[in-house]
C-alpha positions as a LaTeX table, in Angstrom:
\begin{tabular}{lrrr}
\hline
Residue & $x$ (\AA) & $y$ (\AA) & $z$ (\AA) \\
\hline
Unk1 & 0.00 & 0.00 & 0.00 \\
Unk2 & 1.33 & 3.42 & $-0.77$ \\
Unk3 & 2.73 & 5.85 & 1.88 \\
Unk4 & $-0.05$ & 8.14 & 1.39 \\
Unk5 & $-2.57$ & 5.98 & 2.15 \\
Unk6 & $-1.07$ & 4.82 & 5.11 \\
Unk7 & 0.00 & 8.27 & 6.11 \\
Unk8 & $-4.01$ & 8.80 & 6.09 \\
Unk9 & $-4.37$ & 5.15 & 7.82 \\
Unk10 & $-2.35$ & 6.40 & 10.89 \\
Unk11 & $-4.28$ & 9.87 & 11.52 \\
Unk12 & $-7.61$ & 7.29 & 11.14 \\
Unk13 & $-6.17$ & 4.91 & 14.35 \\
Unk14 & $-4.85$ & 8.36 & 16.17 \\
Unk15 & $-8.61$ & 9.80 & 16.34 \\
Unk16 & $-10.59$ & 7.17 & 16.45 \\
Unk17 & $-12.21$ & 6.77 & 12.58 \\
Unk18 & $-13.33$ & 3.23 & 11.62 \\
Unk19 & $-13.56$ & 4.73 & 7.39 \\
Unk20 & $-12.49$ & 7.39 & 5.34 \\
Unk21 & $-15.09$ & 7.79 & 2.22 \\
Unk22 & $-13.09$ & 10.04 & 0.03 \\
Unk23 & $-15.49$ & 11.44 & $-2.89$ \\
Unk24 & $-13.37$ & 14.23 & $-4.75$ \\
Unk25 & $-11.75$ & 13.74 & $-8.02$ \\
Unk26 & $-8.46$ & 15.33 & $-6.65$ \\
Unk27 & $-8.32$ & 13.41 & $-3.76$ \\
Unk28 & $-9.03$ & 9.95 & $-5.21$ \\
Unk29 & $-6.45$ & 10.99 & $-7.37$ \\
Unk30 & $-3.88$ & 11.37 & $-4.61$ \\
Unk31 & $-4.18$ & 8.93 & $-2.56$ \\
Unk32 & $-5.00$ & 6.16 & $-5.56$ \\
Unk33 & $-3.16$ & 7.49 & $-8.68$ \\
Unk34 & $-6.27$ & 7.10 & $-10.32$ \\
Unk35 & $-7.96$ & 10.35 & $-12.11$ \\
Unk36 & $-11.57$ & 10.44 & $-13.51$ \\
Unk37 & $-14.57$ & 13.30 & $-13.65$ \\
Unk38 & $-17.41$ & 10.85 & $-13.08$ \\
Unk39 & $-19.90$ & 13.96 & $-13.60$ \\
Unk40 & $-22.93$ & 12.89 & $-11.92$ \\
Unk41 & $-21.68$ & 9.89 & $-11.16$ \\
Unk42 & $-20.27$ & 8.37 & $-7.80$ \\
Unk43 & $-16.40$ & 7.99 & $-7.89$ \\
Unk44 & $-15.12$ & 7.21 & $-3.99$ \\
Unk45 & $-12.24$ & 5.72 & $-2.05$ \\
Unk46 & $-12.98$ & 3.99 & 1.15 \\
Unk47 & $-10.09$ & 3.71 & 3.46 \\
Unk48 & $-10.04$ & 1.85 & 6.59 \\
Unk49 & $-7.19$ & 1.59 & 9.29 \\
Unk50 & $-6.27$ & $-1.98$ & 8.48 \\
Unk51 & $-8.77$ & $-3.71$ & 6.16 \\
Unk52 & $-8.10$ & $-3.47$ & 2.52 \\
Unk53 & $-9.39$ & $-0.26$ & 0.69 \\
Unk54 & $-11.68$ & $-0.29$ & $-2.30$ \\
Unk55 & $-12.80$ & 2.17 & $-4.82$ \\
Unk56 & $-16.20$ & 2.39 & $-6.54$ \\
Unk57 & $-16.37$ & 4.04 & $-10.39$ \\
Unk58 & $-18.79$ & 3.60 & $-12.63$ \\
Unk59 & $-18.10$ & 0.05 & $-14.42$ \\
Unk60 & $-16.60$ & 1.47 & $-17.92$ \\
Unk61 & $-13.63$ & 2.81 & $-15.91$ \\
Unk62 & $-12.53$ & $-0.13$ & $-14.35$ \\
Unk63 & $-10.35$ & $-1.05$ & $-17.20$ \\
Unk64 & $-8.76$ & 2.80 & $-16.80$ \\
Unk65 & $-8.46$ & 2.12 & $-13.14$ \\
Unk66 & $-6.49$ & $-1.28$ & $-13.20$ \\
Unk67 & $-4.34$ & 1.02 & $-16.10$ \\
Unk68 & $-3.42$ & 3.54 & $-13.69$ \\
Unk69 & $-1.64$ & 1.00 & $-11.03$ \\
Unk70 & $-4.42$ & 0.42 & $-8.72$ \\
Unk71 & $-4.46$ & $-2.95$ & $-7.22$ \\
Unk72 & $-6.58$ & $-3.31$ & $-4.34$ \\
Unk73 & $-10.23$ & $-3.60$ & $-4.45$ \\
Unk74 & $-12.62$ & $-2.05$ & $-7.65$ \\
Unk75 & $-16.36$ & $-1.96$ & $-6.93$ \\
Unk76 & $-17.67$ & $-0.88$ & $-10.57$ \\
Unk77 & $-21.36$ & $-0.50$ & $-11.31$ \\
Unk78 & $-23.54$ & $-0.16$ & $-14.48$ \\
Unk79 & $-26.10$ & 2.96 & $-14.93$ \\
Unk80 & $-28.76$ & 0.80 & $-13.52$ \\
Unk81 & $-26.66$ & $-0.41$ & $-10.37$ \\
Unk82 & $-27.22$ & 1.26 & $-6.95$ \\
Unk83 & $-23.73$ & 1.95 & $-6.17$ \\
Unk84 & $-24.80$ & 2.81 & $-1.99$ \\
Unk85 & $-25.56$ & $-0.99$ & $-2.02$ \\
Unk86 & $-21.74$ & $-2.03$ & $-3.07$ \\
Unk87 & $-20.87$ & 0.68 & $-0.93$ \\
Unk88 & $-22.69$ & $-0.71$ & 2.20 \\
Unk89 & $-22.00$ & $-4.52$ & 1.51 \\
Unk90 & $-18.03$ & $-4.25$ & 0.66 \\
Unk91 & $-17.67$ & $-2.12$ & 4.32 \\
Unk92 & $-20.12$ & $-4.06$ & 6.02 \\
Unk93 & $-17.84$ & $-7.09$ & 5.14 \\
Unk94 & $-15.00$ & $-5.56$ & 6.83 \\
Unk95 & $-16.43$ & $-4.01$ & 9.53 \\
Unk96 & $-18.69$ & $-4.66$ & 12.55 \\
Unk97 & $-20.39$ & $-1.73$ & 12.74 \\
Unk98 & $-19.14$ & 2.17 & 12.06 \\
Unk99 & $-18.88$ & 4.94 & 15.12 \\
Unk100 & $-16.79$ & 8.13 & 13.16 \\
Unk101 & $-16.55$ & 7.98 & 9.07 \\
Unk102 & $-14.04$ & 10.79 & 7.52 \\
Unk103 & $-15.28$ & 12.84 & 4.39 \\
Unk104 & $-14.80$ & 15.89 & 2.44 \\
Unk105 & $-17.80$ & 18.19 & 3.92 \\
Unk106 & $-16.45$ & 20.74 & 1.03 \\
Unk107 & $-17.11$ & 18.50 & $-1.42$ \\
Unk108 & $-19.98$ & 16.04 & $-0.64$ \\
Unk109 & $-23.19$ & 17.00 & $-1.40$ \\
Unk110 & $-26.48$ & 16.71 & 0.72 \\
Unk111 & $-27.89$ & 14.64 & $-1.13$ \\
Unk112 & $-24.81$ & 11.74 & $-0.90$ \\
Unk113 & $-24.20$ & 12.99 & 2.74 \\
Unk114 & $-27.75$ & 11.74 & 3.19 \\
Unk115 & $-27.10$ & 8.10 & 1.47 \\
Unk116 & $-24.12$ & 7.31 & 4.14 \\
Unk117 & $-26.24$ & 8.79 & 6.76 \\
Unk118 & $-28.79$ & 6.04 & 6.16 \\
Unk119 & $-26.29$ & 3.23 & 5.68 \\
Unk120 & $-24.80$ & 4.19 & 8.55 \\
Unk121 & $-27.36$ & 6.17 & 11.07 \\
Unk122 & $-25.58$ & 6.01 & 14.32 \\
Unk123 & $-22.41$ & 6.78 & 12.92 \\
Unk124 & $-20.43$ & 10.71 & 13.40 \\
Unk125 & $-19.13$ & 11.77 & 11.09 \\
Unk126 & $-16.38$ & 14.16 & 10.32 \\
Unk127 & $-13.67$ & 16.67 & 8.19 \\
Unk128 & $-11.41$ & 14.25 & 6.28 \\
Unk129 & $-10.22$ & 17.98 & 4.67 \\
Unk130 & $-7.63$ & 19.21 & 6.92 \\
Unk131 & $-5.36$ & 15.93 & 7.05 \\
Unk132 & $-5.63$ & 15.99 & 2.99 \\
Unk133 & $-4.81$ & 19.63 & 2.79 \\
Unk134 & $-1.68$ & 18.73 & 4.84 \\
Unk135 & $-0.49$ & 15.64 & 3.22 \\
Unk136 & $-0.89$ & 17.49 & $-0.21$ \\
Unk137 & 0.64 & 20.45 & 0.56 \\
Unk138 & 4.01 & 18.83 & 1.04 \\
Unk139 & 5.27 & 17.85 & $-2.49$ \\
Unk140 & 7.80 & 14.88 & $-3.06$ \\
Unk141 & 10.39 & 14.82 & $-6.01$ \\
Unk142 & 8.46 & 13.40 & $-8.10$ \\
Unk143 & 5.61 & 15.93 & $-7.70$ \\
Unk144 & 7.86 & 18.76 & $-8.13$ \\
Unk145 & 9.43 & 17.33 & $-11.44$ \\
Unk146 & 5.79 & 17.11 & $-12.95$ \\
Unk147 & 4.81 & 20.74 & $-11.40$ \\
Unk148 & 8.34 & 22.03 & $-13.20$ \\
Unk149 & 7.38 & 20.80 & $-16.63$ \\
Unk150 & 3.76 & 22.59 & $-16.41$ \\
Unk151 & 5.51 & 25.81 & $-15.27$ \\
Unk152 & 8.06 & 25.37 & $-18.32$ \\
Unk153 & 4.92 & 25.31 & $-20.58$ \\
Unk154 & 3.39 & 28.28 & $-19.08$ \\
Unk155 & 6.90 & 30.10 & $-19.58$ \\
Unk156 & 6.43 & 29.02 & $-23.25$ \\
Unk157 & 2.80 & 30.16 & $-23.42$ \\
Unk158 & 3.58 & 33.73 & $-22.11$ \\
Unk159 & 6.50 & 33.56 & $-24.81$ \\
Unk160 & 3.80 & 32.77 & $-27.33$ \\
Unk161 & 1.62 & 35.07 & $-26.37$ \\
Unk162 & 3.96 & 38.21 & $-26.28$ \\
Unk163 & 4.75 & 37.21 & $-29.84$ \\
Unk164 & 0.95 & 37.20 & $-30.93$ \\
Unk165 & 0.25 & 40.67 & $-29.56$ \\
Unk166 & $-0.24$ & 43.40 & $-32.54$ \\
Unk167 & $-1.97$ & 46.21 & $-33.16$ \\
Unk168 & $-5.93$ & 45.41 & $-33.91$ \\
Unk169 & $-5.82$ & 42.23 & $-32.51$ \\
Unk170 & $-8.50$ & 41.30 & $-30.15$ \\
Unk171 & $-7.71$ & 39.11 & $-27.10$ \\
Unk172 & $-9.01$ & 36.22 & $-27.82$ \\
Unk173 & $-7.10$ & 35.98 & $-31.23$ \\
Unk174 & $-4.17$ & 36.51 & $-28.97$ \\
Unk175 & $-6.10$ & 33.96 & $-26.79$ \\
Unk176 & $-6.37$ & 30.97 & $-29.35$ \\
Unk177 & $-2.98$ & 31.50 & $-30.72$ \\
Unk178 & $-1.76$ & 30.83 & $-27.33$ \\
Unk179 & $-3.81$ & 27.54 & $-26.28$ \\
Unk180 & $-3.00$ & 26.40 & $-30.70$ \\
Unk181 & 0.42 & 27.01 & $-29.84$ \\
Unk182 & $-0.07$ & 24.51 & $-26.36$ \\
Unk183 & $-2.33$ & 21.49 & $-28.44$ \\
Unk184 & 1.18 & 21.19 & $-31.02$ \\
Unk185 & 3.16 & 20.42 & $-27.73$ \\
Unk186 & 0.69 & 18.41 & $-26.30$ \\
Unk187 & $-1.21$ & 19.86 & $-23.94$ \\
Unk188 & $-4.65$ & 18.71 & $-23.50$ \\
Unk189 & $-5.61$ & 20.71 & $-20.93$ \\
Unk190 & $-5.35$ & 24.44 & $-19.21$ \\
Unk191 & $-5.10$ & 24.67 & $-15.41$ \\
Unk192 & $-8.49$ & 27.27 & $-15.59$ \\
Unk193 & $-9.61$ & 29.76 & $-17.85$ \\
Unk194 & $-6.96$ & 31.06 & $-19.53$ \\
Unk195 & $-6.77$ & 35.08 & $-19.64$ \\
Unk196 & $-5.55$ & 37.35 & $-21.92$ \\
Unk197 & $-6.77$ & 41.33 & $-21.05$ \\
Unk198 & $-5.91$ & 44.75 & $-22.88$ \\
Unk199 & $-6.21$ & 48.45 & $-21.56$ \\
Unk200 & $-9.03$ & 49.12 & $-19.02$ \\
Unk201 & $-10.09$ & 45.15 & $-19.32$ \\
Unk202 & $-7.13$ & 44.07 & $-17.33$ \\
Unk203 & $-7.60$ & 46.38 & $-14.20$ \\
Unk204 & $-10.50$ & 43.25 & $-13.73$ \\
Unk205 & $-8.50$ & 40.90 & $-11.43$ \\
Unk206 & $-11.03$ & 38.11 & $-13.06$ \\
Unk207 & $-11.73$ & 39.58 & $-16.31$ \\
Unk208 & $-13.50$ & 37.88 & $-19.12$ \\
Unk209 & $-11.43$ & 37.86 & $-22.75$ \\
Unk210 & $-13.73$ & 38.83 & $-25.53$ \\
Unk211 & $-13.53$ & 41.11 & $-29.09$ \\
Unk212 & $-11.35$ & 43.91 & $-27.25$ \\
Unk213 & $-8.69$ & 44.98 & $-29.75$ \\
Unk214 & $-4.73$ & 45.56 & $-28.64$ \\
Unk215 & $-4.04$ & 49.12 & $-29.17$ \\
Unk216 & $-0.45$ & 51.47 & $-28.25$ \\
Unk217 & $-0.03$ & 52.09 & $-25.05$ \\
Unk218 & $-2.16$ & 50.12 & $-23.76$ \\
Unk219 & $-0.86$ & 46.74 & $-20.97$ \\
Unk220 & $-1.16$ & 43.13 & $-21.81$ \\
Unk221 & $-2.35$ & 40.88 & $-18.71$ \\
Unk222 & $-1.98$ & 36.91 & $-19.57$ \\
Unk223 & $-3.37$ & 34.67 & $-16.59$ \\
Unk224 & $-2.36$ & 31.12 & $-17.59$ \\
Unk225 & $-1.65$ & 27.63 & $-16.69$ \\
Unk226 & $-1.02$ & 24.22 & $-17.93$ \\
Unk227 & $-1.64$ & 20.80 & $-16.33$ \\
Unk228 & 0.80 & 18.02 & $-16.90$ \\
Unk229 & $-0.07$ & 14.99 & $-15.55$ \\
Unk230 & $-2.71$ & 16.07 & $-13.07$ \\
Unk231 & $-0.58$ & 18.80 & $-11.96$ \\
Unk232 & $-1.22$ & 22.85 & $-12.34$ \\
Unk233 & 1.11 & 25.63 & $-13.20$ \\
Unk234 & $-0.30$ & 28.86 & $-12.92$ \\
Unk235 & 1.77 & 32.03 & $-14.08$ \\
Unk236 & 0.45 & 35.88 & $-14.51$ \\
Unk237 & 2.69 & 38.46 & $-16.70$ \\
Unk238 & 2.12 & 41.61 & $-17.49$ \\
Unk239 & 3.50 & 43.67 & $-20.57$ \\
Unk240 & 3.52 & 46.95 & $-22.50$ \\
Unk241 & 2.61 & 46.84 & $-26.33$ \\
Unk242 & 4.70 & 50.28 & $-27.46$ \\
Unk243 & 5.11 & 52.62 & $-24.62$ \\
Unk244 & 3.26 & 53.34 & $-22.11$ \\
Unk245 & 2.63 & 56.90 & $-19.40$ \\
Unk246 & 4.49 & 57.58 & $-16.11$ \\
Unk247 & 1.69 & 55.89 & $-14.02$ \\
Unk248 & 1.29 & 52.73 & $-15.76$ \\
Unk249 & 5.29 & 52.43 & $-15.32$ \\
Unk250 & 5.03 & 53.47 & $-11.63$ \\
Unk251 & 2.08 & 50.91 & $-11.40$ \\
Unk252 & 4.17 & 47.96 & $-12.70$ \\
Unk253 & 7.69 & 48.85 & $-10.97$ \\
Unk254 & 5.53 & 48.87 & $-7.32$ \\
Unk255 & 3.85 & 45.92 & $-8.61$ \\
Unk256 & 7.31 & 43.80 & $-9.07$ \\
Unk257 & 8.90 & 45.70 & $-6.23$ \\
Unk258 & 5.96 & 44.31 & $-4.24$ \\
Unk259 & 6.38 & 40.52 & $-5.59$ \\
Unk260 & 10.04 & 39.73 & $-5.55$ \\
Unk261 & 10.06 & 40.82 & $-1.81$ \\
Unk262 & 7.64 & 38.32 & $-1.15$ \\
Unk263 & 9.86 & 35.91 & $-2.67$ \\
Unk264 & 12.75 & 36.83 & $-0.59$ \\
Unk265 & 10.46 & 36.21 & 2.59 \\
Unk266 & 9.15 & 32.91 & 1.57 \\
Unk267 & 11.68 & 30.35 & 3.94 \\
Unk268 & 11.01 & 28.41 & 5.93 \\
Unk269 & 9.63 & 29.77 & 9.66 \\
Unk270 & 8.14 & 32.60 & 8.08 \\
Unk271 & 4.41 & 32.49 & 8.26 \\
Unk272 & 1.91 & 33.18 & 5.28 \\
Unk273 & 0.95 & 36.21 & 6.74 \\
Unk274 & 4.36 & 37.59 & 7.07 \\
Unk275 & 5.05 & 36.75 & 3.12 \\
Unk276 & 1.60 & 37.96 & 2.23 \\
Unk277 & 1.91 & 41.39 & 4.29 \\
Unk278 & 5.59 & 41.93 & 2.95 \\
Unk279 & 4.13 & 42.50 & $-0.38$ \\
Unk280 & 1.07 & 44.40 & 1.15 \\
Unk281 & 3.07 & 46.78 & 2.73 \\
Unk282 & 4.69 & 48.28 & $-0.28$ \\
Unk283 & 2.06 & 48.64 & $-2.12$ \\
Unk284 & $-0.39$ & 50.32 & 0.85 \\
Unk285 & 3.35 & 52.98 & 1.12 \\
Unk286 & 3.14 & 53.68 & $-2.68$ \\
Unk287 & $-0.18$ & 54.79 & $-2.08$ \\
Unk288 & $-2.19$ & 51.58 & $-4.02$ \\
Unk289 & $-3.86$ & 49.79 & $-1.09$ \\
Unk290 & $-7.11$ & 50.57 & $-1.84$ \\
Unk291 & $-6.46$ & 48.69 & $-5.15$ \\
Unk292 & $-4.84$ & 45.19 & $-3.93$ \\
Unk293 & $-7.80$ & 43.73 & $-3.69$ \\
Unk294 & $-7.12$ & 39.35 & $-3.10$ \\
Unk295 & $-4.57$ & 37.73 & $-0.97$ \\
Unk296 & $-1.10$ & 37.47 & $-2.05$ \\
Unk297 & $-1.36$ & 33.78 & $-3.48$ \\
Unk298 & $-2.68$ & 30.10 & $-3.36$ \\
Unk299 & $-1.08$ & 26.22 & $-2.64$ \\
Unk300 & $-0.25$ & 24.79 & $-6.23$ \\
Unk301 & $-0.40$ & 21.24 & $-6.87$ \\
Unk302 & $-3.51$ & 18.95 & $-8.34$ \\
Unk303 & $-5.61$ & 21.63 & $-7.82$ \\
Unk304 & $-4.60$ & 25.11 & $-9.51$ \\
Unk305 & $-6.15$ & 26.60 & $-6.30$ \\
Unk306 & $-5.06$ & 24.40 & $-3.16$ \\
Unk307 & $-4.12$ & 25.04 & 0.42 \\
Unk308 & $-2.30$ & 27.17 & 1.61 \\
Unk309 & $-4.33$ & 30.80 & 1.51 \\
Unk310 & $-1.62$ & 33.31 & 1.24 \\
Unk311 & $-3.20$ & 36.07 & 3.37 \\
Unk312 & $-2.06$ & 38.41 & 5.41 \\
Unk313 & $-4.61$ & 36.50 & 8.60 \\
Unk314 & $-3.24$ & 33.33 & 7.55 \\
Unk315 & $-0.63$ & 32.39 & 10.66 \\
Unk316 & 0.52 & 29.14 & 8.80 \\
Unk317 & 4.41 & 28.52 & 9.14 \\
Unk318 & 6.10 & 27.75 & 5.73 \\
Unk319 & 7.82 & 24.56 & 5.59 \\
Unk320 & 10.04 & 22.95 & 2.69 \\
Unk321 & 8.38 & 21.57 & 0.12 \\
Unk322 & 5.63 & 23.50 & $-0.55$ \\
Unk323 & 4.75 & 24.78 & $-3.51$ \\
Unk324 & 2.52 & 28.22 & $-3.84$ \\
Unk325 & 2.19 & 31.42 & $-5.79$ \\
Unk326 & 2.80 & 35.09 & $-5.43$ \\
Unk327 & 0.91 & 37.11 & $-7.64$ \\
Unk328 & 0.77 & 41.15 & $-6.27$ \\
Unk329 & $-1.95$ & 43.09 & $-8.12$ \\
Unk330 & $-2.87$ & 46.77 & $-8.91$ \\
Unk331 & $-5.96$ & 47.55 & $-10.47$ \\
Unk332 & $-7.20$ & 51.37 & $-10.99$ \\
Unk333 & $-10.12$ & 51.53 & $-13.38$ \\
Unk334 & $-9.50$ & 53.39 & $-16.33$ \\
Unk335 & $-5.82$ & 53.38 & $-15.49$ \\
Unk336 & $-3.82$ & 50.06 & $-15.48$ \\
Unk337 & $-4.18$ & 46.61 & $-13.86$ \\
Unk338 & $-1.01$ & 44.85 & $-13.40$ \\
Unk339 & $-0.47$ & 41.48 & $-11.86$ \\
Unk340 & 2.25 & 39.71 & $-11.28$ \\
Unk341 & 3.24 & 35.78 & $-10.54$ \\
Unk342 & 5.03 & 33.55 & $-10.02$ \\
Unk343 & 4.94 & 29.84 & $-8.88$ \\
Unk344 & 7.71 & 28.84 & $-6.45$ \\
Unk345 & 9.00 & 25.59 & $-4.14$ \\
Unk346 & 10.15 & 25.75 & $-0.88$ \\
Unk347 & 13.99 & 24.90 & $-0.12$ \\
Unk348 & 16.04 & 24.87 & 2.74 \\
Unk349 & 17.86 & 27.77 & 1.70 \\
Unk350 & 14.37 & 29.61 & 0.69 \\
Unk351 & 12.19 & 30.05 & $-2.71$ \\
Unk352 & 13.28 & 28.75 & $-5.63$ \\
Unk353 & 11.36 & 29.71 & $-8.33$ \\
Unk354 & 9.33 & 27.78 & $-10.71$ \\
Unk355 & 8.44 & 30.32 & $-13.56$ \\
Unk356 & 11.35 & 31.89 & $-15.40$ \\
Unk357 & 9.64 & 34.37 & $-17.75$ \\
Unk358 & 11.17 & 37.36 & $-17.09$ \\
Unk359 & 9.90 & 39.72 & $-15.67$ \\
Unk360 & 11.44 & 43.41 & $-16.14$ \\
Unk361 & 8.58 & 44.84 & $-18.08$ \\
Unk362 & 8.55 & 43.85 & $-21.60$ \\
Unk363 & 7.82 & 46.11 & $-24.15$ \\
Unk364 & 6.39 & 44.95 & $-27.09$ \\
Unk365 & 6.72 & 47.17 & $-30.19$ \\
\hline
\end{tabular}
């Protein structure tokens, strides 16, 4: 059995917890090495403290889940099967009765939080979330060979992009250039959304790309990321197409000011808050407080957006081996919106950093 799974097996005997009924895609993921969106379907991983583990998927993925290494238990079912009656059978077999069951409150729905609660109705049950949070949010090697690869495609991508920006082109020809240039390298699939906003459009922190055309003067915002093998990158640049006014500039240089500062106070024994507010604190001095509007930056891993919460309340000591982002904004409507970020990993010795595009403002002419 893998380490993860037993890593979760020990926390189980320490409090007490007969089952673990994992139900999220990311999570079945990590502790199985098996990935699938079941949509409305049931996709779960029960894990007990010694008994073997099983997981349930709906019956054409069984093949793809002995393919991905999994070799304990597979409970599949057709689109006529009950899957709660596997379910109930396969742990009543290995257990006498159920006191505490682990899940994902986050992620389960009422309406399967109701299902367990009638196979098992004297059973309490409780957060599986904060153990997975903390087991994920240490990566190994391996994980942080994967999560380098996706950041060296989102270098690429930014590279890409920069090359695609002229004058009259909208942003989502700049957009679908980008994501073309991705699908020739192989990539299948984009960590979220991927962003591209001109002028005015990028002082939206979450901006929508649409017909806007790329005129002089005006900054470029790309918000990207790639997944490689389950794992996100997530990078943020910001560049000039031709030159650009005195505030835009001072925007940008308190922006990066701002963001390689936070670098230099991600080691380890510093606390998110002290990285997050590090940043904060130049901008609030250059006078742009108002306009920082989110928290510094966000875990990285299977999940674009995973624990840790960079924020300046978040009292969280860093430790090596994580993996997060730092992405400073400034948005002033009708002015500029710059963001930006990078991902970076957690050494002994401090942050190295993930994302290499540089980023001295690029002008574009």
């Amino acid at each position: 059995m893998n380490q993860r799974l037993q890593k979760l097996q020990a926390w189980m005997k320490e409090n007490g917890i007969e089952v673990s009924f994992i139900t999220s895609s990311e999570n079945v993921f990590y502790l199985s090495g098996f990935f699938s969106n079941p949509h409305e379907r049931l996709l779960a991983l029960a894990v007990f403290q010694e008994q073997e583990p099983f997981l349930v998927c709906p019956g054409m993925e069984v093949h793809d889940v002995k393919s991905s290494g999994w070799n304990q238990e597979i409970l599949g079912y057709s689109d006529i099967e009950n899957p709660w009656e596997l379910v109930h059978t396969s742990i009543n077999k290995r257990l006498n009765g159920v006191q505490k069951v682990a899940i994902e409150k986050e992620h389960m729905n009422v309406e399967r939080y109701e299902q367990l609660t009638a196979l098992f109705p004297s059973a309490a049950f409780v957060s599986a979330e904060e153990k997975l949070r903390k087991l994920r949010m240490i990566k190994d090697a391996k994980e942080l060979k994967v999560i380098e690869e996706a950041c060296a495609l989102a270098d690429y991508a930014i590279e890409v992009g920069c090359s695609e920006i002229k004058e009259g082109r909208t942003e989502l020809d700049v957009l679908n250039a980008v994501e073309y240039a991705l699908k020739q390298k192989g990539v299948t699939e984009m960590s979220f959304t991927t962003m591209v906003l001109t002028g005015a459009n990028a002082a939206s922190p979450h901006g929508n790309p649409g017909r806007t055309k790329i005129q002089k003067g005006d900054l470029v915002l790309f918000d990207l990321g790639v997944v490689v093998e389950r794992y996100c990158s997530d990078i943020t640049r910001t560049v000039a197409y031709g030159d650009i006014n005195d505030k835009q500039k001072e925007i940008y240089d308190t922006v990066l000011k701002a963001q390689l500062a936070a670098i230099e106070a991600s080691t380890p024994g510093a606390t998110a808050a002290e990285v997050d507010l590090t940043a904060r604190r130049i901008i609030a001095e250059a006078g742009y407080g108002e306009y920082f509007p989110h928290r510094l930056g966000h875990g990285l891993g299977i999940s674009v957006h995973e624990y840790p919460s960079m924020t300046e309340t978040n009292q969280l000591v860093i430790e090596e081996g994580m993996v997060y982002t730092i992405e400073p904004g400034i948005y002033v409507p009708n002015v500029a919106g710059v963001r930006i970020e990078d991902d970076i990993y957690i050494t002994a010795d401090g942050a190295k950093v993930l994302t290499k595009f540089p980023k001295e403002l690029q002008i574009i002419r």
